[in-house]
N, C-alpha and C positions, 0 to 999 in steps of 0.2 A: 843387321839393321837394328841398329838401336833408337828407343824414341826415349823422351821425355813425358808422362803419363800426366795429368793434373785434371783433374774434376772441377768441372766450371763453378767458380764462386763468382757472380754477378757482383756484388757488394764491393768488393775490394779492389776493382780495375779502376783505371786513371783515365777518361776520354780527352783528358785535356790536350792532349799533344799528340795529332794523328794529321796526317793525311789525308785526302779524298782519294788521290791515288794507289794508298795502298789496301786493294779491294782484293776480294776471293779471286783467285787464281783458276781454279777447276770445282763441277761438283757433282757429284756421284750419288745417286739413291737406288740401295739395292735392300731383297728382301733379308731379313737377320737370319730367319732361321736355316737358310742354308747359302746365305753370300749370293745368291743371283742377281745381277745387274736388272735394274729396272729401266732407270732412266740417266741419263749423265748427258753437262756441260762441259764443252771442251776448253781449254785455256784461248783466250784471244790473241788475235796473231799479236801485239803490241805488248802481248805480257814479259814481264823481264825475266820470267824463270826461263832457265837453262834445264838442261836436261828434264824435260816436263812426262817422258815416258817411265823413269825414275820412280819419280812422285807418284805417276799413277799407279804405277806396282805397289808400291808403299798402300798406298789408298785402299788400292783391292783386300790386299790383305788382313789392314785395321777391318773392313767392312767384315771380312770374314771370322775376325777374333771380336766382333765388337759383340758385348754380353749385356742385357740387362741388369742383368743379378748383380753385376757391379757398379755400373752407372750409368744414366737413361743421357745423361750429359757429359761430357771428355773433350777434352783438347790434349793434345798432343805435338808434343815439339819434334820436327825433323830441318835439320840446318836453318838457313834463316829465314824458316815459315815453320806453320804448324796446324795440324787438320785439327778440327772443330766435329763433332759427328752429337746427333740426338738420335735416340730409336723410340719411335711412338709406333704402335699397332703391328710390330713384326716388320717395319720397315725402317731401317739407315739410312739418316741423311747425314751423306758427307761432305766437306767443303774443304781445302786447301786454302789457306790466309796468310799472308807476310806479316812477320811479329810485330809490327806495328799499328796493326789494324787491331783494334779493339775485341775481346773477345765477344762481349756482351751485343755489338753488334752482327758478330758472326753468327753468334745464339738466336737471335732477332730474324735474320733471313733464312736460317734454317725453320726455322719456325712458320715463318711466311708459305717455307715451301709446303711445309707437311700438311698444311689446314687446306691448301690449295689441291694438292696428290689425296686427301683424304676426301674431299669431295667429288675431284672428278674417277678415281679408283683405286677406291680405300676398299668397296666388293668385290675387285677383281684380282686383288695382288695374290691370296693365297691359292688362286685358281692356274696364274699364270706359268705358264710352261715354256718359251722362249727367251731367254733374255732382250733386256731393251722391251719387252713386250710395250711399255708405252712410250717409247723414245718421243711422241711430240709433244710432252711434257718440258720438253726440254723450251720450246719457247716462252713458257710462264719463268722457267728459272733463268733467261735472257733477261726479261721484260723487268723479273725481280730484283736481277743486280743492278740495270740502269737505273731503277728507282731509289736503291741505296745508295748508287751513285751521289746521283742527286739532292737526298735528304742529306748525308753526309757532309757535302759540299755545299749546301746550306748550312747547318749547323755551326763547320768551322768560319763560315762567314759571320752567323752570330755572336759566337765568341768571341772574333776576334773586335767585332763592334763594342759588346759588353767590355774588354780589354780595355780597349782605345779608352771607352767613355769615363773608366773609372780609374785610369792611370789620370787622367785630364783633371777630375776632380781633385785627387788627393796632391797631387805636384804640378800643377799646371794653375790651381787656384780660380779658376772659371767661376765667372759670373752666374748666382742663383738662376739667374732667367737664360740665359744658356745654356745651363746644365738640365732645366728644364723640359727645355726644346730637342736637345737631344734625347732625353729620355724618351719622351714620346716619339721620337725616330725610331729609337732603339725597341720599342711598343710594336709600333707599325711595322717591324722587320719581322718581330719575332710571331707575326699575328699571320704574318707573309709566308713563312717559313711553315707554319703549323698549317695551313692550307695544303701547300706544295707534299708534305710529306703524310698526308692522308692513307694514303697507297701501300704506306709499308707500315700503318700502325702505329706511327711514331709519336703519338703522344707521348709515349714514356720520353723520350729525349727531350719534348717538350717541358714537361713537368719539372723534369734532373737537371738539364741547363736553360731553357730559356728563362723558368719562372726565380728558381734561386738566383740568378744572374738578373735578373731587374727588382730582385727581393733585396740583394745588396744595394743596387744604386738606388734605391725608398728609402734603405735605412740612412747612407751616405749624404740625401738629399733632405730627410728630418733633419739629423744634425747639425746642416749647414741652416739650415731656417731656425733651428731654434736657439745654437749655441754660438753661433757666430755674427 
């Protein structure tokens, strides 16, 4: 079994061009220090991996190699996906993602999960003795993907608005008071979207694409007002 190793850099990923459908696959949290399974989601029946018991072997065992000492963050390429894992407090969370899903978001619901697992039994992991010991965990990290679903599927609806409006502008030559009007749509969406995706923290995506993506069409829209 060979992987592709790489330490999550946030900075240097591209969210431009993703899908909503290509979401986490499976996700696993087990204790570090010696690989026991805590809690894990299973692949939904509609997911396009093939051989999904495969994967999970693979899983198991990044969970059992996976080291602080080397990196608290890792992605990992295995064919056309790649597992995502953080360890905070002696517990791994793992996830399976299709290389087209962002990493920075897979970081993002890993994250979600641990602050969630650390409140409800963050004093009981190094006590615990059976594996799966809190297997109904497993319905927050349901509850969490649908939510990324969601924010995600938002988002690219954003973008693809912010697209539209400022292809319109620059080759389309639209009327100031038009361009106006839609900006304040595009206001009203992004005001929409920042609501809806509460749940999963997602200001930061707010921040990174909504606000520079209506920062361009202010600048586009001075120009037009004062140079034209």
């Amino acid at each position: 079994m060979n992987f592709n190793v790489a330490v999550v850099n946030e900075r240097e990923e591209d969210e431009s061009a993703f899908s909503h459908d290509n979401m986490t696959i499976f996700t696993m949290i087990a204790r570090q220090s010696d690989g026991m399974m805590l809690a894990e989601s299973i692949a939904d029946k509609d997911s396009r991996i093939e051989d999904v018991d495969s994967y999970r072997a693979q899983a198991k065992k990044l969970l059992r190699l996976a080291d602080p000492k080397t990196s608290t963050r890792m992605t990992v390429d295995t064919g056309p996906f790649y597992f995502c894992y953080i360890i905070v407090n002696d517990v791994v969370y793992l996830t399976l993602c299709e290389k087209a899903f962002p990493k920075k978001l897979a970081i993002r619901f890993l994250e979600e999960l641990q602050k969630e697992f650390d409140i409800q039994y963050g004093t009981e992991v190094t006590a615990a003795k059976r594996p799966y010991s809190f297997v109904k965990f497993d319905a927050f990290i349901e509850r969490t993907k649908k939510n990324l679903n969601r924010v995600t599927e938002d988002l690219s609806d954003v973008q693809k608005i912010m697209a539209r409006n400022i292809n319109e502008i620059l080759y389309r030559g639209e009327k100031l008071e038009s361009v106006s009007k839609r900006s304040d749509d595009l206001l009203a969406g992004t005001i929409a979207y920042a609501k809806q995706a509460k749940d999963l923290n997602a200001s930061f995506f707010l921040r990174r694409e909504g606000i520079i993506g209506l920062g361009i069409v202010g600048s586009v829209l001075t120009f037009y007002f004062y140079f034209l």
